[in-house]
Structures are given as C-alpha cells and as structure tokens.
DRENMAR-266142 format. One line per 10 residues: for each residue z, x, y of N, C-alpha, C. Coordinates in nm, 4 decimals. Each point is the difference from the previous one (the first is absolute). Layout:
BEGIN
Z/X/Y/Z/X/Y/Z/X/Y  ... .
//
This chain:
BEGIN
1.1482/-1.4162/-0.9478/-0.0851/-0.1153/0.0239/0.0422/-0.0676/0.1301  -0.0829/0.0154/0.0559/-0.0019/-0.0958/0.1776/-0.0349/-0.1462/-0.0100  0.0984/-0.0664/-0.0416/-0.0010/-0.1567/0.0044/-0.0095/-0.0601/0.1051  0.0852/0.0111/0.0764/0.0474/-0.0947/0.1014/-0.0309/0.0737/0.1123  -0.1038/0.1032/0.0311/-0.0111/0.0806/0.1276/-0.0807/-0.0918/0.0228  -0.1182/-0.0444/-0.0374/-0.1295/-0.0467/0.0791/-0.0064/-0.1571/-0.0161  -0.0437/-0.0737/0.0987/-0.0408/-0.1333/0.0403/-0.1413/-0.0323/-0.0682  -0.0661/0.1022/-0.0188/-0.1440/-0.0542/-0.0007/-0.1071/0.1379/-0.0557  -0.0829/0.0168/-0.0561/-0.1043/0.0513/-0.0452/0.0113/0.1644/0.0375  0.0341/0.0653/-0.0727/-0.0070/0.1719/0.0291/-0.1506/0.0742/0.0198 .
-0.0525/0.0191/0.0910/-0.1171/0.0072/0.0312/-0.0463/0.2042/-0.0101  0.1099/0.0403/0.0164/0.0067/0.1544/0.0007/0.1090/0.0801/0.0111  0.0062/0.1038/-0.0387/0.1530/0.1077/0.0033/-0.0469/0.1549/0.0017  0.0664/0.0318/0.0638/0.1042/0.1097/-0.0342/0.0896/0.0755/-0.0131  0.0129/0.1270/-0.1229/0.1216/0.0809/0.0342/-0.0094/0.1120/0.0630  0.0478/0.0160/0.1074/0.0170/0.1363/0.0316/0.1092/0.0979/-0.0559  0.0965/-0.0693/-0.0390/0.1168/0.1104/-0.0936/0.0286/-0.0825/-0.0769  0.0361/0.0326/-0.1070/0.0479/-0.0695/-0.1438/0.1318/-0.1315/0.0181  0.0605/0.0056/0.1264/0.0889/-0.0966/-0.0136/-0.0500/-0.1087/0.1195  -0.1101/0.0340/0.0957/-0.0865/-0.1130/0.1032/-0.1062/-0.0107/-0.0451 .
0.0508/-0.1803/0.0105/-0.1688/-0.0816/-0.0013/-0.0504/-0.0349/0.0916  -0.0865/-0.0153/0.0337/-0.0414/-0.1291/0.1230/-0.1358/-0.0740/-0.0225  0.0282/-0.1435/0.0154/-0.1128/-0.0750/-0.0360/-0.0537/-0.0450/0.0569  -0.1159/-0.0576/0.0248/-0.0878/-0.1128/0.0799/-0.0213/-0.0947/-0.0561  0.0104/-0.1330/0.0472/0.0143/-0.0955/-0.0643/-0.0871/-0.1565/0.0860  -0.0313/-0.1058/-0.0776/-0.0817/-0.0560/0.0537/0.0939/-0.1414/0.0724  0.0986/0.0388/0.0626/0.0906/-0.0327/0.0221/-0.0158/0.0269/0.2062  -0.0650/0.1576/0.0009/-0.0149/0.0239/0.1098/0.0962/0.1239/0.0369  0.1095/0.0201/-0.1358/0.1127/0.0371/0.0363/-0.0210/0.1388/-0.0422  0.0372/0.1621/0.0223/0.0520/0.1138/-0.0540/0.1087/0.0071/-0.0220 .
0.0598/0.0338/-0.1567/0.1140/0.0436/-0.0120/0.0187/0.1276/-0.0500  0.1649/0.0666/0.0166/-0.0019/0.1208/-0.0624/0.1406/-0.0098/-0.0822  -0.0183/0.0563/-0.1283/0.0935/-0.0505/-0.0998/0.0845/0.1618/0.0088  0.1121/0.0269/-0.0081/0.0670/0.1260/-0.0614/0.0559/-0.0730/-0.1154  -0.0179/0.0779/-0.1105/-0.0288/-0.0269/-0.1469/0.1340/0.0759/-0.0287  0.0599/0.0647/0.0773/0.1784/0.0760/-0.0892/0.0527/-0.0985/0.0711  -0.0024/-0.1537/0.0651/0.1219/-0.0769/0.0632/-0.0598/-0.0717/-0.0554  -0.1152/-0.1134/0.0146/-0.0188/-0.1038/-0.0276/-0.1263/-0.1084/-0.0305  -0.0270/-0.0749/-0.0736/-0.1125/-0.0985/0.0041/-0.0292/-0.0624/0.1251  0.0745/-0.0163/0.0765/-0.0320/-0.0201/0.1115/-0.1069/0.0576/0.1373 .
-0.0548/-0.0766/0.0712/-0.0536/0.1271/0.0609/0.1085/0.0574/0.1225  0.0003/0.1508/0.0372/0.1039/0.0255/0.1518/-0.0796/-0.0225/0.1283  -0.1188/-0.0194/-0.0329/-0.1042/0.0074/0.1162/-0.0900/-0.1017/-0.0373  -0.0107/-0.1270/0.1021/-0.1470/-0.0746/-0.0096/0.0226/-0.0486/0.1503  -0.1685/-0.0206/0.0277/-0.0354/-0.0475/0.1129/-0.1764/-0.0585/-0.0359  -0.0102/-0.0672/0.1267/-0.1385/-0.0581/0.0406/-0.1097/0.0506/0.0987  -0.0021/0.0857/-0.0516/-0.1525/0.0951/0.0861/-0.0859/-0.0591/0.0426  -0.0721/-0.0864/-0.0875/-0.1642/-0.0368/-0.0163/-0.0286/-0.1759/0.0424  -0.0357/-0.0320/0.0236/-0.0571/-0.1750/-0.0239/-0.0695/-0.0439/-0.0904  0.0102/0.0806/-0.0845/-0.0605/-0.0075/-0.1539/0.0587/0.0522/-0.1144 .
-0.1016/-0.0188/-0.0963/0.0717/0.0714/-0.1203/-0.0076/0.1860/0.0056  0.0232/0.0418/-0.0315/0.0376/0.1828/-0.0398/-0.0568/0.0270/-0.0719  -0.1408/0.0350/0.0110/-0.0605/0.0209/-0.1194/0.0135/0.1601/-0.0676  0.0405/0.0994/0.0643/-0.0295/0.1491/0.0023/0.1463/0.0629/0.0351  0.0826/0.1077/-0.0079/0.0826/0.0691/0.0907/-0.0152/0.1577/-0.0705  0.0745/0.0725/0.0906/-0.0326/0.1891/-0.0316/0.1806/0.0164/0.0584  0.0373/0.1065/-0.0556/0.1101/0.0320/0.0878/0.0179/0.1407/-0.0106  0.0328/0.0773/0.0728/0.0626/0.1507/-0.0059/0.0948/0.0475/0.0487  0.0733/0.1018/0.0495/0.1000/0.0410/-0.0055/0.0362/-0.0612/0.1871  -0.0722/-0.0617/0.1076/0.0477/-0.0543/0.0707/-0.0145/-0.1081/0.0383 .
-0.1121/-0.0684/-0.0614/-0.0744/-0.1401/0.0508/-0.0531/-0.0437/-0.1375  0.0182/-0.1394/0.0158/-0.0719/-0.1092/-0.0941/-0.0903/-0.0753/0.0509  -0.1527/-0.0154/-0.0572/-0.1628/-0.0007/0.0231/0.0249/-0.1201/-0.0586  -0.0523/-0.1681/0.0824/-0.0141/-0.0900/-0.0647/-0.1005/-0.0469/0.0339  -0.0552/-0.0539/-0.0990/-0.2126/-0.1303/0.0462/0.0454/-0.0996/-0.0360  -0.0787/-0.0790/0.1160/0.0014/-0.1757/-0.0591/-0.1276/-0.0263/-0.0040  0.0383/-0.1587/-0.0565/-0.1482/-0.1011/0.0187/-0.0192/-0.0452/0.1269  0.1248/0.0415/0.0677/0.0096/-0.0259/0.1807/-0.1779/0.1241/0.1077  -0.0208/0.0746/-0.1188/-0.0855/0.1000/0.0227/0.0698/0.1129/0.1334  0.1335/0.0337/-0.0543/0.0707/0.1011/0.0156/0.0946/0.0556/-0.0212 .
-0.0014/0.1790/0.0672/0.0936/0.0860/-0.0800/0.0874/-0.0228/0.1087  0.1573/0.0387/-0.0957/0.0977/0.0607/0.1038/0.0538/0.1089/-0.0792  0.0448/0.1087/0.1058/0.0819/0.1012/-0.0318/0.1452/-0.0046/0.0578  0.0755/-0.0264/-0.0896/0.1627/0.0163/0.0747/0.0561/0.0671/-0.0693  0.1074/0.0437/0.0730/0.1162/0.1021/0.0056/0.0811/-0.0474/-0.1540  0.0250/0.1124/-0.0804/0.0612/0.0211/-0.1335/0.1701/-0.0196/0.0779  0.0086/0.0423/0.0602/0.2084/0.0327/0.0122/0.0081/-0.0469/0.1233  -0.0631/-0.0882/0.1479/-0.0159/-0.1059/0.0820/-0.0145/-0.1430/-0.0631  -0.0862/0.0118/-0.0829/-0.0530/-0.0900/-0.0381/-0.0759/-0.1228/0.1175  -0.0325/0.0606/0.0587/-0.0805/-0.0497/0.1335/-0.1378/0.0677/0.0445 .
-0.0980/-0.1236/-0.0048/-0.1528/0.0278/0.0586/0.0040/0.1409/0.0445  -0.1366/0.0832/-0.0348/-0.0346/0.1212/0.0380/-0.1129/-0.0458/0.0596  -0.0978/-0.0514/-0.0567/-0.1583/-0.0797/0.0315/-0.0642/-0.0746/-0.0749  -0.0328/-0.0674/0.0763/-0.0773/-0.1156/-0.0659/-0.1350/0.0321/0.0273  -0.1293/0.0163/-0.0785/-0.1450/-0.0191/0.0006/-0.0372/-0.0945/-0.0259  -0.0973/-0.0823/0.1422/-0.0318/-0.0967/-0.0543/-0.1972/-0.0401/0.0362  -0.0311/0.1465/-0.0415/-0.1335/-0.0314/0.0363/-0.0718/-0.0260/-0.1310  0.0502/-0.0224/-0.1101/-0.0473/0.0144/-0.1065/-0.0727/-0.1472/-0.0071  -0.1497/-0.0213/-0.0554/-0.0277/-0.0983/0.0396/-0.0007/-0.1092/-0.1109  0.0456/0.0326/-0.0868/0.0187/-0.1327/-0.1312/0.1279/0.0589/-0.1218 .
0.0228/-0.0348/-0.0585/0.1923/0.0286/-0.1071/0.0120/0.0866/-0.0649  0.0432/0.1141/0.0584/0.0497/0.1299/-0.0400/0.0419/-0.0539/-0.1544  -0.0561/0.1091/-0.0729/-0.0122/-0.0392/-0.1843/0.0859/0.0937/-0.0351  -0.0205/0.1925/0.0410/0.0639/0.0806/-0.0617/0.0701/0.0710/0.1353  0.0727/0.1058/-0.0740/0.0231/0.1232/0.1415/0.0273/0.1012/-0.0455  0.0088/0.1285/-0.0007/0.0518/0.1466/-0.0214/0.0282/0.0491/0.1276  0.1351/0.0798/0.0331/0.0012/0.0715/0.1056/0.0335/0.1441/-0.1016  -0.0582/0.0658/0.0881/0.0261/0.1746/-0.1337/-0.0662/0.1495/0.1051  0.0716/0.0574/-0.0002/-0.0941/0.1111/0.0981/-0.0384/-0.0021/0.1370  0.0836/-0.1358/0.1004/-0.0140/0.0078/0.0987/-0.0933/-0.1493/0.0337 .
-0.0341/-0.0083/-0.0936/-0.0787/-0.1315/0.0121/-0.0232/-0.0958/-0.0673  -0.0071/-0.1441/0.0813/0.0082/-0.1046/-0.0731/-0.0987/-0.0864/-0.0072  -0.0487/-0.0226/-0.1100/-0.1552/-0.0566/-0.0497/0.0306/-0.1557/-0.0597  -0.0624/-0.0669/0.0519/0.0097/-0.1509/-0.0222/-0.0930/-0.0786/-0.0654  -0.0333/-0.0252/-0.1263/-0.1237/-0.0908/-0.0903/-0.0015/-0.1556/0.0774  -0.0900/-0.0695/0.0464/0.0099/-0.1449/0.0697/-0.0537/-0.0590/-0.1039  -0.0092/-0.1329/0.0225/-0.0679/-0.1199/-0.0921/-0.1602/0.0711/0.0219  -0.0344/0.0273/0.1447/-0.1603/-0.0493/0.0955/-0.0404/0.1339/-0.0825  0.0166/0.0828/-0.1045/-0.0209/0.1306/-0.0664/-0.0044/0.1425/0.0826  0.0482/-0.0349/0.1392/0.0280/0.1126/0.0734/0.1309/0.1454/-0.0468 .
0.0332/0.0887/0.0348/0.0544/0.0542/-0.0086/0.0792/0.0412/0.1160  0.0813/0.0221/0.0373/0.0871/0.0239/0.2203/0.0665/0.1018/-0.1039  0.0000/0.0831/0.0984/0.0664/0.1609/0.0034/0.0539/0.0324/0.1095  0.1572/0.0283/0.0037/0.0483/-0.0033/0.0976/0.0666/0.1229/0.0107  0.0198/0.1311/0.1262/0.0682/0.1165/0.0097/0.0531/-0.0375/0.1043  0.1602/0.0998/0.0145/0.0561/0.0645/0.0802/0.0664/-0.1046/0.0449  -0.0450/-0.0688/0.1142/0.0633/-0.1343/0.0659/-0.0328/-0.1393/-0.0780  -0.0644/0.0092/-0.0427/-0.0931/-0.1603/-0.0811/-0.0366/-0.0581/0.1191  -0.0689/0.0504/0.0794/-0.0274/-0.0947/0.0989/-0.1529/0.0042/-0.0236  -0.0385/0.0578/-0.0717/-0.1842/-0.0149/0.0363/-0.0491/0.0373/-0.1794 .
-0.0404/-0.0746/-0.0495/-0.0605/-0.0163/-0.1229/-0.1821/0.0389/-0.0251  0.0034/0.0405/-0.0809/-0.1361/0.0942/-0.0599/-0.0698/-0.1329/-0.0802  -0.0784/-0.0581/0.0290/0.0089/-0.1148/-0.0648/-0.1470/-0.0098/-0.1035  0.0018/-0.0204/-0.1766/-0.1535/0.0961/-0.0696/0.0415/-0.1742/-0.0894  -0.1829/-0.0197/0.0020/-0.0340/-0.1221/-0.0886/-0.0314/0.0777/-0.1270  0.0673/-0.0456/-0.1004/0.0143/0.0900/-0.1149/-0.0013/-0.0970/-0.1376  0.0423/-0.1000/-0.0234/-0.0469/-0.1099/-0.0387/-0.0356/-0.1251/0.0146  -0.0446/-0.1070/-0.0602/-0.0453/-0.1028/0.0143/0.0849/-0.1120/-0.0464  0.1091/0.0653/-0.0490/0.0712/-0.1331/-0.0709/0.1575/0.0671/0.0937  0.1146/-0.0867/-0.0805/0.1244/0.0300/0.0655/0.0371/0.1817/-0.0300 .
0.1112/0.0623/0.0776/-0.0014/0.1315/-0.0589/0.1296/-0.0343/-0.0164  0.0267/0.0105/-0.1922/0.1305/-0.0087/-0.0413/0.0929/0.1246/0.0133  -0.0187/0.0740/-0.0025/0.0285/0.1490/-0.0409/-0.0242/0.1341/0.1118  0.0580/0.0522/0.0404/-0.0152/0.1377/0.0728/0.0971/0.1554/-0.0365  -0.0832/0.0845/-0.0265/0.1165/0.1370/-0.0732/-0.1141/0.0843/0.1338  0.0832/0.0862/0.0336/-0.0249/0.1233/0.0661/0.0863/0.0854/-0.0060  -0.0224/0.1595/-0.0155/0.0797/0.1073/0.0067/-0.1083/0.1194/0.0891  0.0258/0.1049/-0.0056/-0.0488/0.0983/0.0838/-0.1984/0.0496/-0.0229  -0.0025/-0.0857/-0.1872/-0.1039/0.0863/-0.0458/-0.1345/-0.1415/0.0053  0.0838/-0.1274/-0.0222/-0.0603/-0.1452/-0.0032/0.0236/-0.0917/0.0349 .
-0.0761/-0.0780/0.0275/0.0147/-0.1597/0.0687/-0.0634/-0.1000/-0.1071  0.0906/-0.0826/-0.1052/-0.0680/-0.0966/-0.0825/0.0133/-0.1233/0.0935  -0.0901/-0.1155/-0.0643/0.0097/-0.1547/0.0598/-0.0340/-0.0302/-0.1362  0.0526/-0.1559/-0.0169/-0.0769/-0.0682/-0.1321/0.0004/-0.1113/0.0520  -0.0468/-0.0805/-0.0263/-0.0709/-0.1404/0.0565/-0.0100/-0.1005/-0.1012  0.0042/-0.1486/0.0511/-0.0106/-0.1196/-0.1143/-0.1812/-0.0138/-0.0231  -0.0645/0.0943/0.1217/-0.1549/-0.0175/-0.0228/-0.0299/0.1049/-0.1712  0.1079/0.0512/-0.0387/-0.0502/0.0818/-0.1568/0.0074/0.1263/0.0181  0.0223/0.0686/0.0928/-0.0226/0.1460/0.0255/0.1655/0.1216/0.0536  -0.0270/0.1026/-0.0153/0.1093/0.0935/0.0393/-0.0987/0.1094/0.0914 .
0.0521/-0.0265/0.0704/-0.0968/0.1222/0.1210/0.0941/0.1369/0.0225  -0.0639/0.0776/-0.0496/0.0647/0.1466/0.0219/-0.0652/0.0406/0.1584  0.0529/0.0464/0.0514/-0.0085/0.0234/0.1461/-0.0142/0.1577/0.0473  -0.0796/0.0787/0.0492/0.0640/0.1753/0.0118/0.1227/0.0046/0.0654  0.0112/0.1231/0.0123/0.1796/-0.0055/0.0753/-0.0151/0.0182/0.1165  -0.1642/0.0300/0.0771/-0.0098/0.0157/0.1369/-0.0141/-0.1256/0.0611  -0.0445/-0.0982/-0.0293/-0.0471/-0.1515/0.0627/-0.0135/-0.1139/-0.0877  0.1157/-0.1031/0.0116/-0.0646/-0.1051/-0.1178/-0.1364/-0.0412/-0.0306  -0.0509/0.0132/0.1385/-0.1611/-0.0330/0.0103/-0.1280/0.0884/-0.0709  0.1005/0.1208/-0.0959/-0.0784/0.0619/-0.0422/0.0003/0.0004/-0.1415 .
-0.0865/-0.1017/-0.0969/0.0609/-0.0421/-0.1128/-0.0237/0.1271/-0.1052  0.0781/0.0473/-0.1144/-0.0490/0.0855/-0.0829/-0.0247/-0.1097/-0.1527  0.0548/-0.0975/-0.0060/0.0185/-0.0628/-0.1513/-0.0193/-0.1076/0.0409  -0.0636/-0.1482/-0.1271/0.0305/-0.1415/0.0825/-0.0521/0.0027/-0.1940  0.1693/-0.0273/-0.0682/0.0060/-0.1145/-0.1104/-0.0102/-0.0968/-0.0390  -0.0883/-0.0980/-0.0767/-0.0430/-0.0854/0.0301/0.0409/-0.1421/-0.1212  0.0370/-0.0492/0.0031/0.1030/-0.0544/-0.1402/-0.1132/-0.1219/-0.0282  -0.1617/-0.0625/0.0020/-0.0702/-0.0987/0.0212/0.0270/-0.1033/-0.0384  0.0030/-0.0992/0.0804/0.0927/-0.1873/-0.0638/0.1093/0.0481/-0.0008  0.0817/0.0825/0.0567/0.1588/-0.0558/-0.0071/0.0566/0.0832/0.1309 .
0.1346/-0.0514/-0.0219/0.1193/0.0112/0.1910/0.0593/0.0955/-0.1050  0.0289/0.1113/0.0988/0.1088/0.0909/0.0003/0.1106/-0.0443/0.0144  0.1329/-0.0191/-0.0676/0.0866/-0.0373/0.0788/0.1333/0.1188/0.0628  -0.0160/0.0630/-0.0833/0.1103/0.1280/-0.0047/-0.0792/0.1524/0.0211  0.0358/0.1240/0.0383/-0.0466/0.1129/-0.0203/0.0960/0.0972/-0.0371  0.0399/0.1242/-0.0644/0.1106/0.1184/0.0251/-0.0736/0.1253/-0.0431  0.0067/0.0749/0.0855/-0.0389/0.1249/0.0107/0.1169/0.0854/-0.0341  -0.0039/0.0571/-0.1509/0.1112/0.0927/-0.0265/0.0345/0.1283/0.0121  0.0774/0.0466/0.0074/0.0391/0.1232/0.0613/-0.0837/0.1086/-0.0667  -0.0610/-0.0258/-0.1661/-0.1238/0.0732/-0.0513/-0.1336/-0.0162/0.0343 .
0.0049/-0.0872/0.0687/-0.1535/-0.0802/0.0611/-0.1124/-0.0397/-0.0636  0.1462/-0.0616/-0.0599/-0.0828/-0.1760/-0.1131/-0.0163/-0.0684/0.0781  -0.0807/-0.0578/0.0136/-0.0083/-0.1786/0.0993/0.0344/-0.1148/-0.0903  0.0406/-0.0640/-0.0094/0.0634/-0.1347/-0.0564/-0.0559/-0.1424/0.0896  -0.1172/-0.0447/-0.0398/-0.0161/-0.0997/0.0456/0.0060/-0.1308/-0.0735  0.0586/-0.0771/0.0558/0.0519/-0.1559/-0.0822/-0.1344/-0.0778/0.0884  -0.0468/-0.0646/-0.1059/-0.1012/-0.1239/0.0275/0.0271/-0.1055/-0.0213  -0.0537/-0.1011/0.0294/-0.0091/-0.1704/-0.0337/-0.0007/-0.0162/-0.1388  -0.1070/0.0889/-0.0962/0.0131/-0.0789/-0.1510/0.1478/0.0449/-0.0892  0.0818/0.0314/0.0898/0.1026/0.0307/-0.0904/0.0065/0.1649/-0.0389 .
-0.0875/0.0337/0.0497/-0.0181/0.2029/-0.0702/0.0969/0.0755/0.1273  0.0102/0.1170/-0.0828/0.0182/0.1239/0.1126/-0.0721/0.1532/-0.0371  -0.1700/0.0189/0.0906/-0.0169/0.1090/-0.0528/0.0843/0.0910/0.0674  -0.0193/0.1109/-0.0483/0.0359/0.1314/0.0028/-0.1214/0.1287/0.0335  -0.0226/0.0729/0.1528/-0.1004/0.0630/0.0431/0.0593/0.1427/0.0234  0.0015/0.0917/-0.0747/0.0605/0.1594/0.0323/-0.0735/0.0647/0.0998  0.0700/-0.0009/0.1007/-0.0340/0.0473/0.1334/-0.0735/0.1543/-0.0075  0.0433/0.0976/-0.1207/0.0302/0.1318/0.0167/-0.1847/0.0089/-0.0729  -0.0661/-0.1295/-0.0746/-0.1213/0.0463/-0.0362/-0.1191/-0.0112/0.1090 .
//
C-alpha cells in the first residue's frame, strides 16, 4: 500500500514490470515507485502545467498527457525530455504507444497518430465527445468516447471505420480488449458488457 507516495489525486498508472509503478497525478507530478525498496517514490518530477491525465511506458521511454493538452516522451534510465508535442489542440485524455506508434484520444474527439520521429501527426475526427480510451496492435485500432460509442478502426487507416458500438444515453468510461477478443466495455449506468470479438 502506497500511503505516503502521493500529494494529491492518482489520475493514471502503470506497470511495466511487476516491481515499477509510475503514476500521473493531478498534482502535475510523475512518479515511479520500485516496489522491492519502498513506498516511497525513487523518481518524481513536474513535466506538465497541469494535471496528468494519461501515461504509457516501455522498455525505454515513459508517454505522458495532460490537461496542459500535451504529450511528453522522456528517457526511462536519463530520465530527461526526449519530446514534447505540443500541437495537440485541446487535453490529451488517453495514449498508447505499441508498434512504433503513438496514438493520442483528445477531449476535441480527435485522434493524433504519431510515427518514427513524432514530429508530424495523422490527425482523424472520430468522435464527438472526449476520447477516453485508445488500444492498438498490428490487426486494430479501438477509440471509446464519453459521446457512448467504441469505434473499431481497420488496421490500414483510422479513417477507415469497420465497427461503431453504440451504448444509447450513456458515457463509456473504461474499455479492455482481451487477449481472446472479448471487449469489456464499462459504461455510466454502472454495467460492463461483454462483446466476443471472434463472432
């Protein structure tokens, strides 16, 4: 139990190995906990001018969004700025980096897709409400949105929709796409359906 690591509101996490955490927090702050030494965090700093709403991390860089309406990518074992994007035009909600690329859900229901350098973003109006949620792997591109919907995407162009789930009167708030390809979507009234990808 992490008592005394955080100042203020845990806004997002993850683990990349069973003994690192790292959080975003509405504090403004990222921390990263090693869990075989201590409750403490070994790593925090102030990235953003806002709260942290989103972070991704992998085996060299940690992916953070704010309400500042941007990402940064910095160095895992520097721990120093790689890049900052800041064309994003309203508060980075979600992020996935996976396969070379890093896909960004905004409040404005856009989607930014970023390769290679992140310097130039693919940018697809895809919903109408905030985009909480983003999963991509080699075969799909999901989004889910507070407008009610999960947009399945082809794997050639987000802009090319194959699916659009539609939950009517209620916010998505959560999505998970399981490794059997169940979809797990959490809504506003308290439910979580369940959509088997494989029918």
């Amino acid at each position: 139990r992490l008592e005394r690591g955080h100042k203020a509101a845990v806004l997002c996490m993850e683990m990349p190995q069973s003994n690192l955490l790292y959080t975003g927090c509405q504090d403004k702050y990222v921390r990263c906990f090693d869990l075989r030494v201590s409750n403490e965090p070994v790593f925090m700093d102030k990235f953003h001018r806002r709260s942290v709403l989103c972070l991704d991390v992998n085996e060299n860089f940690v992916f953070t969004g704010s309400e500042d309406g941007t990402v940064l990518i910095w160095d895992r074992r520097t721990r120093q700025e790689f890049k900052r994007i800041q064309d994003i035009s309203s508060t980075t909600m979600s992020l996935q980096f996976s396969h070379n690329v890093l896909r960004v859900g905004a409040a404005n229901g856009n989607l930014y897709s970023y390769e290679k350098d992140f310097s130039q973003a693919e940018v697809i109006q895809c919903h109408s409400g905030r985009i909480n949620g983003v999963f991509h792997n080699l075969g799909v591109v999901l989004t889910s949105s507070t407008d009610g919907s999960v947009v399945v995407h082809e794997p050639w162009g987000e802009s090319n929709v194959a699916t659009v789930i539609r939950l009517a009167g209620l916010q998505i708030s959560r999505f998970h796409l399981g490794s059997n390809n169940v979809l797990a979507i959490a809504a506003s009234d308290a439910s979580v359906r369940l959509i088997d990808g494989r029918e």
